[in-house]
N, C-alpha and C positions, 0 to 999 in steps of 0.2 A: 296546833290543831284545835278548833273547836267542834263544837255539834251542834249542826241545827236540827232539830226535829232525829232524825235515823239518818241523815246524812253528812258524814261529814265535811267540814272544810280544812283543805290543807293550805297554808301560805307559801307562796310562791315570791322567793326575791328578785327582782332583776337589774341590772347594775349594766350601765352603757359602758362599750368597752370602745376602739377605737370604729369597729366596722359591725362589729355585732354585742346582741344584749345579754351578758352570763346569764343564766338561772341555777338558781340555788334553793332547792327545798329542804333544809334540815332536819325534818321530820322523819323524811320518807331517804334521807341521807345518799340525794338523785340533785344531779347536774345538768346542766344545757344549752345548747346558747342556740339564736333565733338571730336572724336581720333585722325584723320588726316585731314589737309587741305583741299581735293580733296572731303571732304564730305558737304564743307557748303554750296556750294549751295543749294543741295538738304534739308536741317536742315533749314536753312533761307526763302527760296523763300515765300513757303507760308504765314510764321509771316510776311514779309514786306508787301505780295499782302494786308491783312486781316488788317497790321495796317497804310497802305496810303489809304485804298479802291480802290485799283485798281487791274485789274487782271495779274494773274503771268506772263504772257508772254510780260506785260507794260513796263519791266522796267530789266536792266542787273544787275550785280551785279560785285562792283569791290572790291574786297578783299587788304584789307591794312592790312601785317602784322606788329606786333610790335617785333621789334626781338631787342638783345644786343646791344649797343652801339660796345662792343669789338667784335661784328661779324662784323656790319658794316667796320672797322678800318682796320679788317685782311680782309677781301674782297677784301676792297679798293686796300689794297696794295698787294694782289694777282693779280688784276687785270692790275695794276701799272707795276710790275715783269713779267706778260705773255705776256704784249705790249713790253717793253722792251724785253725778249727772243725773240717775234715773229721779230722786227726790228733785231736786233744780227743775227739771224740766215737769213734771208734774206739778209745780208753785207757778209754774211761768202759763203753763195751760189755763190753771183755775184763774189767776188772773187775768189772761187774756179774755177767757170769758166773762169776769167781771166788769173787765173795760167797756168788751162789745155790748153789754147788758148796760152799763150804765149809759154809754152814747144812743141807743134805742130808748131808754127811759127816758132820756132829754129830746125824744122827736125825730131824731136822726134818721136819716131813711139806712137801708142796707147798702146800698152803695154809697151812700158818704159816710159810711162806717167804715165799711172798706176803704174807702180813698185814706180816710184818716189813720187808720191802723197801718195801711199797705199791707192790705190783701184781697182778694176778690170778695164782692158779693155774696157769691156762695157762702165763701168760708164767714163771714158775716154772717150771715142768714143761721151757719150749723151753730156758730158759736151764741148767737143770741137765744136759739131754739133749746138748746140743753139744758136738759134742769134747771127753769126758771125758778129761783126762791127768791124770796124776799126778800128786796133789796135797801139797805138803808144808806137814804139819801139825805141825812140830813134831815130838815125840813118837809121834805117832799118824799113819798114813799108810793114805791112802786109795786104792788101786788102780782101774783103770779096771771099772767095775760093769757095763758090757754087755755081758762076756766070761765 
């Protein structure tokens, strides 16, 4: 148990059994089992109010599940893979709008931006339009055009 502020927290275990999820509050030395999750507090609340003697609205309830080691593992490294995709694809954006920014700095129109990239016009048009900075070409230097 801790305390937040006047109210306390009791932990709640639950542990997948074949059909349904045990619960176990040590604290409050209260058992129970649910078919789904989202059902223990209501299965629990009372057994803790009844075995700390305090009343139900004393005290929250934080649910610890016990789950695989090999979920945890695959989690991890799903989570690992979508920061890595989310970084990739945000290098792959700034570039594309560096590409479409430099084919416009060379005269290009917006559709033969787009033809060259293979993509419409439109997206030609967004990606040239976005935050124009200054672009170094080399040689040849391209200033912000919306000014």
């Amino acid at each position: 148990m801790s305390t937040t502020g006047k109210r306390r927290e009791v932990v709640v275990r639950a542990e997948r059994g074949t059909k349904w999820w045990a619960l176990v509050c040590d604290e409050a030395h209260a058992v129970g089992q649910v078919r789904r999750l989202d059902q223990s507090d209501a299965e629990m609340r009372e057994m803790i109010a009844e075995g700390l003697g305090i009343s139900e609205d004393a005290f929250s309830i934080r649910l610890e599940v016990v789950l695989p080691e090999e979920y945890r593992q695959a989690a991890t490294e799903a989570e690992r893979l979508r920061a890595q995709a989310e970084q990739a694809s945000a290098e792959a954006a700034a570039l594309s709008r560096r590409a479409a920014r430099l084919l416009a700095a060379r005269h290009m129109t917006l559709r033969d931006i787009g033809t060259v990239m293979g993509i419409s016009y439109q997206r030609a048009h967004q990606l040239v339009s976005q935050a124009w900075p200054e672009l170094d070409l080399g040689e040849d230097r391209v200033v912000d055009r919306r000014h």
